[in-house]
C-alpha positions in Angstrom: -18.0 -5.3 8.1 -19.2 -7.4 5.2 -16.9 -8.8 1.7 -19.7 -6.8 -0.4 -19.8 -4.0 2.3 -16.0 -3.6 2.2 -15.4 -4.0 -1.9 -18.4 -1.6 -2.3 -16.5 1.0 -0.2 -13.1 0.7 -1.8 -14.4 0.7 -5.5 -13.9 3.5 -7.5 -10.6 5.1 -5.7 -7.9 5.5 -7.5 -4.0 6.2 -6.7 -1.4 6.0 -9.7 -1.2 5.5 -13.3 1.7 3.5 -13.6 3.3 0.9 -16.2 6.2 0.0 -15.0 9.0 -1.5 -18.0 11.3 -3.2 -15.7 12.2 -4.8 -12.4 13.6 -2.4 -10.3 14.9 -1.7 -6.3 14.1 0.9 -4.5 12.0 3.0 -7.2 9.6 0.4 -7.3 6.6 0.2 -9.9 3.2 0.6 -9.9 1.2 -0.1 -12.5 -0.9 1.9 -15.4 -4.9 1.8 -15.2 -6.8 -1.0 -15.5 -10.2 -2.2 -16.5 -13.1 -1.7 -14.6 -14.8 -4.3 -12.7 -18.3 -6.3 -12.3 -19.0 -4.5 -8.6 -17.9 -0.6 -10.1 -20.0 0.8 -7.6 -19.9 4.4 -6.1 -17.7 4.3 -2.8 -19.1 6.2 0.6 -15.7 8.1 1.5 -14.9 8.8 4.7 -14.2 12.2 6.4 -10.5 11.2 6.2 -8.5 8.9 4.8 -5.9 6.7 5.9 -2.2 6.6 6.8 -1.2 2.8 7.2 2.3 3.5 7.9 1.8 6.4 10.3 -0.5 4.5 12.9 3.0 2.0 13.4 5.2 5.3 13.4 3.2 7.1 15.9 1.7 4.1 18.4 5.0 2.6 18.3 7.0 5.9 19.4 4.6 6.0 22.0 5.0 2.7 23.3 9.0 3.0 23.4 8.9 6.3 24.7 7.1 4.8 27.9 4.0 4.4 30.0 3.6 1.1 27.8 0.4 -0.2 29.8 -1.7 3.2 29.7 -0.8 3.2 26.2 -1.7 -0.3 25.3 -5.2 0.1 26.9 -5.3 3.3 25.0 -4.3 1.7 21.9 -6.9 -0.9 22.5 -9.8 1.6 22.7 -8.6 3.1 19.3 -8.3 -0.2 17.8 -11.9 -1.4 18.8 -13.1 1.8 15.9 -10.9 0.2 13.2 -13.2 -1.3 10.3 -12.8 -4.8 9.5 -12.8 -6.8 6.7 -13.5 -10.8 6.5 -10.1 -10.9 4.3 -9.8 -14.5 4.1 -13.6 -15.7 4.2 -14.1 -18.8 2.5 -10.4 -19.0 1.4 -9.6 -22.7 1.2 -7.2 -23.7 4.0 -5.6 -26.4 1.5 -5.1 -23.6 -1.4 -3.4 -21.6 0.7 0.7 -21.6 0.8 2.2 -23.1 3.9 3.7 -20.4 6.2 7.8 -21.6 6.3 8.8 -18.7 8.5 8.2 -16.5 10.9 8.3 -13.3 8.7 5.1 -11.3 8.4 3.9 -10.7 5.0 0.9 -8.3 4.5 -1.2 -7.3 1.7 -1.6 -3.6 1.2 -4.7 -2.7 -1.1 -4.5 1.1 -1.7 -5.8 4.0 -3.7 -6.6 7.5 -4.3 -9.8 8.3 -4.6 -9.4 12.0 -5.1 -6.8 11.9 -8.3 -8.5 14.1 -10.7 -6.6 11.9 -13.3 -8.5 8.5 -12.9 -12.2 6.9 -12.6 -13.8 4.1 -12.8 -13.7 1.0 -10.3 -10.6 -0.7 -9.1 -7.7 -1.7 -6.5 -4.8 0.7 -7.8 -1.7 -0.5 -5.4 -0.9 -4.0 -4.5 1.8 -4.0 -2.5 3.2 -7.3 -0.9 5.0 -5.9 2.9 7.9 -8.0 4.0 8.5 -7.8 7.8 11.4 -10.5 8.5 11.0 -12.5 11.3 13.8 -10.2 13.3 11.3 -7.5 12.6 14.2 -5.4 11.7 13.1 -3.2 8.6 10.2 -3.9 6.3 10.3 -4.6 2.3 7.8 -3.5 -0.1 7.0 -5.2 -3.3 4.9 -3.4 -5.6 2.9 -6.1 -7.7 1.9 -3.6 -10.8 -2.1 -4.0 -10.8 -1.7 -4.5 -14.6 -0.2 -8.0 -14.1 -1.8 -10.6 -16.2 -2.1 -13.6 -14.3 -4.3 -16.2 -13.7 -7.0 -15.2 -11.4 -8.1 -17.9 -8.3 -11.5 -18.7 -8.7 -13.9 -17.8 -5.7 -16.7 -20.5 -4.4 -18.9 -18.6 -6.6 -17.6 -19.1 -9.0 -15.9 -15.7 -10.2 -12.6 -15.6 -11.9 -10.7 -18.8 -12.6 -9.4 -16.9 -16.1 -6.4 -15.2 -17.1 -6.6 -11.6 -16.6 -5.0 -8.1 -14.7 -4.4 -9.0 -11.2 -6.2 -5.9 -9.7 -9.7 -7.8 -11.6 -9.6 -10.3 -8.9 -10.9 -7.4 -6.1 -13.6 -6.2 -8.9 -14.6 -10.2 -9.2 -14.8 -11.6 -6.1 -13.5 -8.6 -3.1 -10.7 -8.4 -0.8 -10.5 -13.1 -0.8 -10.3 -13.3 -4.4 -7.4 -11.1 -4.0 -6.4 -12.9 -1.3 -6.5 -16.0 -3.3 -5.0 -14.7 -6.4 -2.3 -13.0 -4.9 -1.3 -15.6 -2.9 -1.4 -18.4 -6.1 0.9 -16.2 -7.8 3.4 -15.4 -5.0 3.3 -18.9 -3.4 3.9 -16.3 -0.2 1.2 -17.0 2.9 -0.8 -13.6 3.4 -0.8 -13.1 7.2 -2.7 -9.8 7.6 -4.8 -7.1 4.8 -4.9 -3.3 4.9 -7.0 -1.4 3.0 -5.8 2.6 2.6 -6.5 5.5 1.2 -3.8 7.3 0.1 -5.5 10.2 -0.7 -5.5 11.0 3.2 -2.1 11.4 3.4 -3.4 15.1 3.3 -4.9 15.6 6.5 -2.5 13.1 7.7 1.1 16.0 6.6 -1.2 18.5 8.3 -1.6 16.9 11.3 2.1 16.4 11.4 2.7 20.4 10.2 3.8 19.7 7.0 6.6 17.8 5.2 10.0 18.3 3.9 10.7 16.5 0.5 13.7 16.8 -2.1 12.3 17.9 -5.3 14.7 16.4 -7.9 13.6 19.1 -10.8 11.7 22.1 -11.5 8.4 21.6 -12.7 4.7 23.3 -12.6 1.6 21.2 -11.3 -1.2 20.1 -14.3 -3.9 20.5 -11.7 -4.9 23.8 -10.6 -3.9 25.7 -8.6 -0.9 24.7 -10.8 1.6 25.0 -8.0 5.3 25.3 -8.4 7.9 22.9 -7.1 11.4 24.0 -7.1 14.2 21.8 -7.4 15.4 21.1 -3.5 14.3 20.9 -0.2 10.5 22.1 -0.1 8.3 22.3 3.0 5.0 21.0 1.5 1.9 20.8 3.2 -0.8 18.5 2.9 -2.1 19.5 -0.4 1.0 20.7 -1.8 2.0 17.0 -0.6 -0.1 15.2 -2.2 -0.5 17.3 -5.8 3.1 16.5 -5.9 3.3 12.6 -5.3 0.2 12.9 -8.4 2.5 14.3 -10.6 3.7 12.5 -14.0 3.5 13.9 -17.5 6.4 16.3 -16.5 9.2 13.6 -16.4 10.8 11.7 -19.1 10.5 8.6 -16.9 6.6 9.6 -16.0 5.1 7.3 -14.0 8.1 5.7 -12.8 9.0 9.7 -11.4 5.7 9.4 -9.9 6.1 6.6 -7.8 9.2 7.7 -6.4 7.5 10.7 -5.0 5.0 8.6 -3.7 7.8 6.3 -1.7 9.2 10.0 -0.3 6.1 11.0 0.6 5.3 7.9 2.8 8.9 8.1 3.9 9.0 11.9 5.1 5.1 10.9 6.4 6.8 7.8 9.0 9.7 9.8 10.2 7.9 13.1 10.8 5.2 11.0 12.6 8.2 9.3 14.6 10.0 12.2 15.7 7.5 15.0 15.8 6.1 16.8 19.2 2.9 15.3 18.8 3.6 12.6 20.5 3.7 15.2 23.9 0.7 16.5 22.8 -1.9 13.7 24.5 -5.3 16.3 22.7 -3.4 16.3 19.4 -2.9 12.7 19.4 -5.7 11.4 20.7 -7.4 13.2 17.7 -5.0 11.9 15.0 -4.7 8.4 16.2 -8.4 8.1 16.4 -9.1 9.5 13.1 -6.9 7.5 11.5 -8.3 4.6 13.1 -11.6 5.5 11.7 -10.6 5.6 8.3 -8.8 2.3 8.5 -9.9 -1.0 7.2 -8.0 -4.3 8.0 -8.9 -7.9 8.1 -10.6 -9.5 11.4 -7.4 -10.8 13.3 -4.9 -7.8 12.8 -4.2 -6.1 16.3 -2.9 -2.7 16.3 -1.3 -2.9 20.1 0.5 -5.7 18.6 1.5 -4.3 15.6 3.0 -1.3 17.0 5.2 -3.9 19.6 6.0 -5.6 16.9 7.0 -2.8 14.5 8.3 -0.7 17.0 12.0 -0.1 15.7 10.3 0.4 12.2 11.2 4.0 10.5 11.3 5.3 7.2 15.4 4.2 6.4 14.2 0.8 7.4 12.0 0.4 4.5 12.9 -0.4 0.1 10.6 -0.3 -2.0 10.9 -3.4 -4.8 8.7 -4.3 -7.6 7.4 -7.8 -8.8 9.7 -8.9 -11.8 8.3 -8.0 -15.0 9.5 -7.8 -18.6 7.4 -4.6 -19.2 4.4 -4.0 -21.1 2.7 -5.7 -23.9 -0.9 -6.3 -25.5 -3.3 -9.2 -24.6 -6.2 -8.5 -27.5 -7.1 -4.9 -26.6 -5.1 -4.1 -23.2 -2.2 -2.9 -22.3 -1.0 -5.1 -19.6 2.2 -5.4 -18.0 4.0 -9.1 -18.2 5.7 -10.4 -15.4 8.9 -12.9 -15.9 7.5 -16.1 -14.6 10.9 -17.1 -14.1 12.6 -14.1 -12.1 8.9 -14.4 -10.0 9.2 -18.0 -8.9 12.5 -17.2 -7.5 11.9 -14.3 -6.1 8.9 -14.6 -4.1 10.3 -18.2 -3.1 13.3 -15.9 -1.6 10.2 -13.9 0.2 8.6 -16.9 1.4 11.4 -18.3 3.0 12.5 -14.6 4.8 16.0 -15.1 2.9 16.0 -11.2 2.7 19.3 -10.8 1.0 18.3 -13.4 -1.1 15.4 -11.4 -2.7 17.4 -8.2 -2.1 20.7 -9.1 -4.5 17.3 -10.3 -6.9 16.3 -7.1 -7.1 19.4 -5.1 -7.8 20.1 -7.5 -10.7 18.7 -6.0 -14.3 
């Protein structure tokens, strides 16, 4: 699949509205909406959308539960529908950080293209996944897509100017991001998912349904207008989903929004881990190859060994982190957040090098 084939079909999805204020563990930020890019063009959606954490959770129960070889060559057939992406074409070798380690580190470019909230043309989650090299857990550092920063500049010469982070997909596609996210984090990009997180849907469905601690009581904007009770809830895929959209209720707002999100890719992995499909060979056949249908990654990433490699990987195993900010400000006529240059170098040099308490303790402190 083509750069201009790929950024065409990922334009115009959208996932959260978030502006996060400050640098937080755990209830990570995503950030508010951003300006709308050169390439806005109308995105050909797919039947159904994707679920980048369930293909590990499900492949690798699989795998560990047995019968490894007819499930590798099964795994294999599924992975040869995945979409792929030239992630790193024309990416200058001798831009590109040196990899010190032998963590994994990949880019997650996500968004919801069914929010009845949001339009318009852009990358709405950049997330930056950890996987130390004991491939123990996996850490997720939300970089807020309002960042200002300054953009690589692409052998075309598009970007090379100070401006949101998320502009460098709208510029110059999945490599510009590449580039730019890269020259920020001085961390080595070693694989690139693309998802749709408006899938998780038919994804909850699949696994029948969801259970998820509502913190408060509060009624849906969007209609149906459902009502979430404070507690456990069973939710189902659109009940699922309407609640992870959910902001103008809390006092925090988009921050409470983003936490439902992270329990709604949590109760998603450990559902998909421990759930009878995996006895059902007819039920999973069908999810697994659906999912790999609506999944776009870059041209080396290998699903088989992804799901060896990820295989201890559940929902408990994974924190959520954001990119050190100092919260929001103006820059002419946007709102942008403004990350602390200082708490970044530092951080993401704690990343590069896999020193996971290092970047851990760096997160807990305010």
């Amino acid at each position: 699949m083509s750069q201009r084939r790929a950024s065409e079909r990922w334009a115009g999805r959208s996932l959260v509205d978030s502006e996060p204020t400050m640098y937080l563990p755990i209830d990570g930020g995503l950030p508010e909406e951003s300006a709308v890019g050169e390439q806005g063009q109308p995105a050909r959606r797919r039947s159904r959308a994707t679920r980048v954490a369930l293909i590990t959770g499900l492949v690798v129960a699989l795998l560990a539960g047995g019968g490894a070889i007819a499930a590798g060559l099964y795994v294999r057939s599924v992975e040869s529908n995945l979409t792929r992406v030239d992630a790193f074409e024309n990416v200058p070798e001798d831009s590109r950080p040196a990899k010190v380690s032998e963590a994994m580190n990949f880019l997650i470019l996500g968004s919801d293209s069914r929010d009845p909230d949001v339009t318009g043309s852009r990358t709405d989650t950049i997330i930056l996944a950890h996987i130390p090299a004991d491939r123990s857990a996996a850490q997720l550092i939300s970089i807020p897509r309002d960042t200002w920063v300054p953009l690589a500049k692409s052998p075309s010469g598009k970007g090379g100017h100070e401006a949101k982070i998320n502009a460098a997909f709208s510029l110059g596609g999945v490599p510009l991001m590449v580039q730019t996210v890269e020259s920020f984090t001085g961390v080595r990009i070693d694989h690139v998912v693309l998802i749709d997180f408006g899938g998780f849907k038919e994804i909850v469905d699949a696994l029948g349904g969801v259970d998820i601690a509502v913190d408060q009581n509060f009624t849906s904007i969007h209609p149906p207008k459902r009502k979430f009770t404070k507690g456990m809830m069973h939710m189902d895929g659109e009940t699922a989903l309407d609640y992870a959209r959910q902001r103008y209720q809390f006092k925090d707002g988009d921050f409470a929004r983003i936490r439902h999100q992270q329990q709604l890719i949590k109760a998603v992995l450990d559902k998909a881990a421990s759930t009878g499909m995996l006895a059902n060979p007819a039920q999973l056949n069908s999810f697994l190859r659906a999912t790999a249908d609506a999944v776009t990654v870059d041209q080396t990433f290998s699903l088989l060994d992804m799901a060896m490699e990820l295989r201890h990987l559940r929902g408990h195993n994974l924190t959520f982190m954001t990119s050190p900010t100092k919260g929001t400000g103006r820059i002419g006529n946007q709102s942008v957040v403004l990350a602390d240059t200082e708490k970044v170098k530092e951080f993401y040099d704690a990343v590069r090098r896999d020193a996971v308490d290092e970047f851990t303790a760096l997160a807990t402190k305010k």
